[in-house]
C-alpha positions as CSV (number, residue, x, y, z in Angstrom):
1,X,0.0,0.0,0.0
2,X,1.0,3.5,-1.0
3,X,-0.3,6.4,1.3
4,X,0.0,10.1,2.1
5,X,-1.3,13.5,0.6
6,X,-1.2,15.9,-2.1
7,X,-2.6,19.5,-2.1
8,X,-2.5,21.9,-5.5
9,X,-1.3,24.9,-3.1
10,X,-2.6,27.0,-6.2
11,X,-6.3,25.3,-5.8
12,X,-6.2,24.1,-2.5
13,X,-10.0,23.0,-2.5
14,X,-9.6,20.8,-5.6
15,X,-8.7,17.2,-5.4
16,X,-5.4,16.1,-7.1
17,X,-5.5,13.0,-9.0
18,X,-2.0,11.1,-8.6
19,X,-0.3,8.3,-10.9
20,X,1.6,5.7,-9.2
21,X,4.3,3.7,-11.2
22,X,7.4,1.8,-11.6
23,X,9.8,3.3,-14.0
24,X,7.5,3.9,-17.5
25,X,4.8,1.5,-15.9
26,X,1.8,2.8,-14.5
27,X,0.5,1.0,-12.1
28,X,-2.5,2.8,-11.3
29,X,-4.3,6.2,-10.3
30,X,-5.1,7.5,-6.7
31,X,-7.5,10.5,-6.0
32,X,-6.2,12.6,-3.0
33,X,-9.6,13.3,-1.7
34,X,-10.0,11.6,1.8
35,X,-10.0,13.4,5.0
36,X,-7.4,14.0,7.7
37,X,-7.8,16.3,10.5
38,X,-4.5,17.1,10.4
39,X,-4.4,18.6,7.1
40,X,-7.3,20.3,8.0
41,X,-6.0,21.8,11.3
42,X,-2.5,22.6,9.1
43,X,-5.1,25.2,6.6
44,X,-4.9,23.2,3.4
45,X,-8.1,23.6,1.8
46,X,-10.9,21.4,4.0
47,X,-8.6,18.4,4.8
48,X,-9.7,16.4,1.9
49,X,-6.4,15.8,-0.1
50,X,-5.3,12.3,1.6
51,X,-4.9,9.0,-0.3
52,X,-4.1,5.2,0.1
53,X,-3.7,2.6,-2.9
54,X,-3.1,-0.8,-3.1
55,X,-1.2,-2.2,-5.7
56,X,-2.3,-5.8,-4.9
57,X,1.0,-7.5,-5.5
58,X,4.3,-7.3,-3.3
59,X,7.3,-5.4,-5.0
60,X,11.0,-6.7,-5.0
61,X,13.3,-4.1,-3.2
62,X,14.8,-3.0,-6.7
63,X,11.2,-2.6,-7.6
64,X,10.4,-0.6,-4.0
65,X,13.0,1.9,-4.7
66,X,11.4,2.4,-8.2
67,X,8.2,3.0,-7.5
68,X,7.1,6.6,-7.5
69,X,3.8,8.8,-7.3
70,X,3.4,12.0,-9.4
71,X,0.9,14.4,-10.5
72,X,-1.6,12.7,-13.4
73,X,-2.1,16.3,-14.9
74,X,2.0,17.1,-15.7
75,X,3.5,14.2,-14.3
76,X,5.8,15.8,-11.8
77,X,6.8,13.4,-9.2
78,X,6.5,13.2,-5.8
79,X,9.2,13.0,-3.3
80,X,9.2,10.8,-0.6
81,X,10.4,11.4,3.1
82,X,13.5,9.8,4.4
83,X,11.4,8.4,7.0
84,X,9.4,6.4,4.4
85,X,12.3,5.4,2.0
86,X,13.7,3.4,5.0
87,X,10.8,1.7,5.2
88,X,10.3,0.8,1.8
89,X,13.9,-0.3,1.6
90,X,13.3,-2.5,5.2
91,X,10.4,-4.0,3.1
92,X,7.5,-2.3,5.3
93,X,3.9,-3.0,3.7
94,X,3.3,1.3,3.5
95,X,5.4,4.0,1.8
96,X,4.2,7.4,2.7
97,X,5.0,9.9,-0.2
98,X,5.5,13.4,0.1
99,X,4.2,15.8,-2.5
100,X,6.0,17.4,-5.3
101,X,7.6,20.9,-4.5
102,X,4.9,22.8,-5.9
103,X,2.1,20.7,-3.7
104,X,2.4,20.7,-0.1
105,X,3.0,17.5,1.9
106,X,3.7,16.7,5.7
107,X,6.7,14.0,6.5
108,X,4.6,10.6,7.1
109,X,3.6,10.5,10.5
């Protein structure tokens, strides 16, 4: 499973839809439209911009440290917090990704 959030600080109240894939693979789509307080509490739009996926098949490590989320509109990527990358590479079931630079995202709590 793939979780975290994703907020369009230039359209805070729209939901962003995300990509997730390994190398030129998509693997699927995720809209960032479920709730957390915490995003809500932080200002960014009404909370809704939180997502989970699940792939529905485990990934080798090489494929773990491949996998990335990015924005379906232009494709940027997301980043993903040290905190998470260590837990992908220790072969945790959840990766947390952070947003791209121009979307706001919290380190995975």
């Amino acid at each position: 499973m793939i979780e975290g959030w994703a907020v369009d600080l230039a359209n805070p109240e729209l939901p962003v839809l995300l990509e997730v894939a390994l190398g030129n693979e998509q693997l699927g789509t995720v809209l960032a439209a479920d709730y957390r307080h915490d995003l809500f509490m932080a200002g960014l739009g009404r909370g809704y911009a939180s997502y989970s996926v699940h792939l529905g098949r485990r990934f080798t490590l090489d494929e773990r440290i491949r996998l990335v989320v990015r924005r379906a509109a232009d494709g940027i990527q997301a980043g993903m917090s040290p905190d998470a990358q260590a837990r992908a590479i220790a072969g945790s079931a959840t990766a947390v990704c952070s947003a791209p630079a121009d979307l706001a995202s919290p380190v995975a709590a």
